[in-house]
C-alpha positions in Angstrom: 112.6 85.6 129.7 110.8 86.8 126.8 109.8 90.5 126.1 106.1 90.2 127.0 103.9 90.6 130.6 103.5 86.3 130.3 106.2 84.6 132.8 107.8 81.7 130.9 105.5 79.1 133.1 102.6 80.8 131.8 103.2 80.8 127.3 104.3 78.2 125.2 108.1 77.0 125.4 109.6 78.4 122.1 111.6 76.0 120.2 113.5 76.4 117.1 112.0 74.0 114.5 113.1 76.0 111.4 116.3 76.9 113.1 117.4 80.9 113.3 120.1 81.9 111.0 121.9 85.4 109.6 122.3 83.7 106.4 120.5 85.6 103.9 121.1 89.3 105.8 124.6 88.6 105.0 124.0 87.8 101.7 122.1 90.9 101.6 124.5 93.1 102.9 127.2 91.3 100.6 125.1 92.2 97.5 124.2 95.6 98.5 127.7 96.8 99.2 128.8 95.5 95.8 126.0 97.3 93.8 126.8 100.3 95.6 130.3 100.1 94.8 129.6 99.6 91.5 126.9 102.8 91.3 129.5 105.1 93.1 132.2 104.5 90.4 129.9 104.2 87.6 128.9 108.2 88.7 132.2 108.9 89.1 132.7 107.8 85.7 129.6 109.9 84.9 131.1 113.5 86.1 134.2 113.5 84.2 132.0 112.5 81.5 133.0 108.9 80.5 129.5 107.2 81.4 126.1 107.2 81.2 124.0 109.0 84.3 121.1 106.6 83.6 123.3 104.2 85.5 123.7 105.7 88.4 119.9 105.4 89.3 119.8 101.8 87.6 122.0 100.6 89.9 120.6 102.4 93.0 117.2 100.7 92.2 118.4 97.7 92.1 121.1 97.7 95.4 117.8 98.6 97.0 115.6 95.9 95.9 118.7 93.6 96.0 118.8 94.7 99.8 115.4 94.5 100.6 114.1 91.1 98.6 116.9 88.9 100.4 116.5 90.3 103.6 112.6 90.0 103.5 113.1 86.2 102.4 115.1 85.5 105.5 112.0 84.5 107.2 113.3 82.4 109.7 113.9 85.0 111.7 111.7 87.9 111.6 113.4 90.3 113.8 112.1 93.2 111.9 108.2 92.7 112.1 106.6 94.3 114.8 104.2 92.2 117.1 101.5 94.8 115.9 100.3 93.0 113.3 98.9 90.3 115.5 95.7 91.6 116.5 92.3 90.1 118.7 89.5 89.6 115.9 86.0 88.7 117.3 83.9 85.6 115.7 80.3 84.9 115.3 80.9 81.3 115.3 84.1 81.1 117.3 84.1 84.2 119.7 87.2 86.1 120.2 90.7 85.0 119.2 94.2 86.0 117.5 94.4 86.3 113.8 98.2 86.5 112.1 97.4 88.5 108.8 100.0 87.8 105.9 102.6 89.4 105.3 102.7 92.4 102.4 105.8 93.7 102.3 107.0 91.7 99.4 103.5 92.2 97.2 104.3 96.4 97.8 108.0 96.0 97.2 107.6 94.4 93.9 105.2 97.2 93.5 107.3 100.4 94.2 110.1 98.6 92.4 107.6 98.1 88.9 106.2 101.7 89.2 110.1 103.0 89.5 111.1 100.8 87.0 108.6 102.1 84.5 110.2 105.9 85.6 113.2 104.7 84.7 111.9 102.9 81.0 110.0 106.1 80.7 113.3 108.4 81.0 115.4 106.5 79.1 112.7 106.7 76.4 113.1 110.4 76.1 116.8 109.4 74.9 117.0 109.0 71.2 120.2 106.5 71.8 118.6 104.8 74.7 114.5 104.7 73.4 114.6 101.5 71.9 115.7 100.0 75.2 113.7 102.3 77.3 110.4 101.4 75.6 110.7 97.5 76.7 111.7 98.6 80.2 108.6 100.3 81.1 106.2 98.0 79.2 107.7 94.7 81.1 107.3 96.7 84.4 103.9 98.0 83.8 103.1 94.0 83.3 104.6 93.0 86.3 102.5 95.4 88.2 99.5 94.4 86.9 100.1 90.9 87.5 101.6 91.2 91.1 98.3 93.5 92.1 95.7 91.5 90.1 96.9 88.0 90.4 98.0 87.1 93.9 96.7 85.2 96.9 97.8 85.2 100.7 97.3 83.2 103.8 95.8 84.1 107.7 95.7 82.0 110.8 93.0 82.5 113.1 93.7 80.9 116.5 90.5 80.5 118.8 89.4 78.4 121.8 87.9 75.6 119.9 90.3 75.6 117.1 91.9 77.4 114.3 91.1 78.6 111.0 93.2 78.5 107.7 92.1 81.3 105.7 92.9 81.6 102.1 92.7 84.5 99.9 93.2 84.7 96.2 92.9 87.6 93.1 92.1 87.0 89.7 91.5 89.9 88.3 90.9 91.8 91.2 87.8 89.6 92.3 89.0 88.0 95.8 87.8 84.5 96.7 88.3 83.6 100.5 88.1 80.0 101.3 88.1 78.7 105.0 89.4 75.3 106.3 88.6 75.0 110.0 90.6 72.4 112.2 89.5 71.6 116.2 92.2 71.7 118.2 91.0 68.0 120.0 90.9 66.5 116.2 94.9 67.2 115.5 96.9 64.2 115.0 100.1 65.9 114.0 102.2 68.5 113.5 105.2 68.5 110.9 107.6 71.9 110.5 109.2 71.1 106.7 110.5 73.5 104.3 109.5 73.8 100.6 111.0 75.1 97.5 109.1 78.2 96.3 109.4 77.3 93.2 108.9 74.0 91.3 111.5 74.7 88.9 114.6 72.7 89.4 117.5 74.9 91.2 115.3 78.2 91.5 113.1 79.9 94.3 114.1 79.9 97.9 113.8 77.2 100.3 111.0 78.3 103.3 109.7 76.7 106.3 105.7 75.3 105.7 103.7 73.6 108.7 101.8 70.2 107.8 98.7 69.5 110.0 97.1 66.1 109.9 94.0 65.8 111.4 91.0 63.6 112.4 87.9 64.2 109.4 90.1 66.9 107.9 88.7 66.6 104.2 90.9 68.8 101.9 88.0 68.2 98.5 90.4 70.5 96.6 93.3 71.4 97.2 93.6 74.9 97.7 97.5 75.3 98.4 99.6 73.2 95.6 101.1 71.5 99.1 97.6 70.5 100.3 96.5 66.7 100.2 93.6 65.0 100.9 94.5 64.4 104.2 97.0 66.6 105.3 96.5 70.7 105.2 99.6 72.6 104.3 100.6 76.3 106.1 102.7 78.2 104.7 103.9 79.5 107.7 106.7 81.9 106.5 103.6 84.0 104.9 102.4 85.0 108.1 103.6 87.8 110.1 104.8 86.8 112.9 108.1 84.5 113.9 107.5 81.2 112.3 108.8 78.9 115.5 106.7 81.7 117.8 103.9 80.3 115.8 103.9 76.6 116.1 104.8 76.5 119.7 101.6 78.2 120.7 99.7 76.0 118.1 101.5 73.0 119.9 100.9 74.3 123.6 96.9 74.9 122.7 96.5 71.0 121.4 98.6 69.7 124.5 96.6 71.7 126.9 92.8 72.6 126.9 93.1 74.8 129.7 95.6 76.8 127.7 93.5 77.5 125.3 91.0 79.8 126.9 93.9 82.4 127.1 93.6 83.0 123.2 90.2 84.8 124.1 92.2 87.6 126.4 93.1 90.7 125.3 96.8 90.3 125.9 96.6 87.1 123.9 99.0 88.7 121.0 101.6 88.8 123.5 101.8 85.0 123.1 103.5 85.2 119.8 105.9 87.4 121.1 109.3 85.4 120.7 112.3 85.2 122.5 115.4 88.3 122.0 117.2 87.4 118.7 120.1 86.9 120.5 118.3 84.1 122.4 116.9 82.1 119.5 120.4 82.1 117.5 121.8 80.9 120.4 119.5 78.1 121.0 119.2 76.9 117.0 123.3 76.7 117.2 122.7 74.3 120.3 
């Protein structure tokens, strides 16, 4: 049974259709233990005077965003995000409801890694052998800043009674645009759980789980997600924060079941995106 007050006959049935995997922790780890390696000899080196000390904090910056990046992109899983970002919300047009904010730990990661970055440009700077590589440090991480705080976008589900919104948010220049696509539960035709490449370039990017919905009048004018079409609407599921699977069963469980869907007004309803233990869901993906 699931961590949560709901019995199992009274929440959606959670099935892996991104299946649960340790892949990319390991991978992770792997990584982080070499760089480490690698920084502890390199200060070693450093004491009895045969390196540079610059390195030592180089490589610690990048073991920890090494560490962090991969094991953030293993969003399959999800074990490490609490439940209490999923909050009630209140609607003038739709009542009360869940809403699954997006995700932010990889926008402030790339953050504190530009802003330590630049404090590492910015000392090496101060180095008459190391300025002229110093300089080009800090200035390519003051750019990356601006861009990754300026120039972004993000994605919320709001799940209520008579349906759910796709809310889509995007920067440019700091100004924030919000564009809604609403979708009645009763007008779903189908669901599809696919993956995508993050990037378009050939070989690069990760490969994350997305959520097609096809729907009755859905009218996509523009696309608004580069996955969007015309008729089919495109979640990028892995943005959310909450367990991706967790997430399209109770989407699933509301379209097969009108009366289930007044429990998305309660305020316990957060509880239904609670998912199985870990130990659970790797066990059933492997079956």
């Amino acid at each position: 049974m699931s961590e949560t007050k709901y019995t199992d006959a009274e929440r959606p049935i959670w099935v892996p259709h991104w299946p649960n995997t340790l892949g990319r922790l390991w991978q992770a780890i792997i990584a982080t233990i070499a760089v480490v390696s690698i920084s502890v000899y390199r200060g070693q080196l450093a004491i009895r005077g045969d390196g540079d000390w610059i390195d030592i904090g180089s490589m610690a910056l990048l073991a920890f965003v090494i560490c962090t990046w991969i094991g953030l992109n293993d969003n399959v899983i999800r074990w490490g995000i609490p439940i209490g970002f999923v909050r009630r919300v209140e609607d003038d047009a739709h009542g009360s409801g869940v809403s699954i904010p997006p995700r932010r730990a990889k926008l402030w990661l790339t953050a504190l890694a530009s802003i330590a970055a630049i404090g590492i440009g910015v000392a090496l700077s101060e180095n008459d052998k190391l300025a002229p590589v110093g300089i080009p440090i800090a200035g390519i991480a003051a750019v990356v800043l601006l861009v990754t705080l300026g120039f972004r976008s993000s994605v919320e589900l709001r799940l209520f009674a008579d349906g759910f919104v796709r809310r889509r948010r995007s920067w440019m220049f700091f100004f924030p645009r919000t564009r809604d696509i609403l979708v009645r539960w009763n007008d779903v035709e189908q669901y599809e759980a696919s993956t995508y490449r993050t990037s378009e370039k050939r070989g690069s990017g990760f490969t994350e789980p997305v959520l097609y919905i096809r729907a009755t009048g859905l009218g996509v004018e523009r696309p608004r997600d580069r996955l969007d079409e015309p008729n089919r609407m495109a979640i990028r599921i892995h943005m959310l924060a909450a367990e991706p699977n967790a997430i399209l069963s109770l989407m699933k469980w509301c379209t097969d079941g009108p009366a289930n869907r007044i429990r998305l007004t309660g305020y316990d309803s957060p509880d239904l995106l609670v998912p199985p233990p870990l130990r659970e869901r790797l066990d059933r993906s492997r079956s």
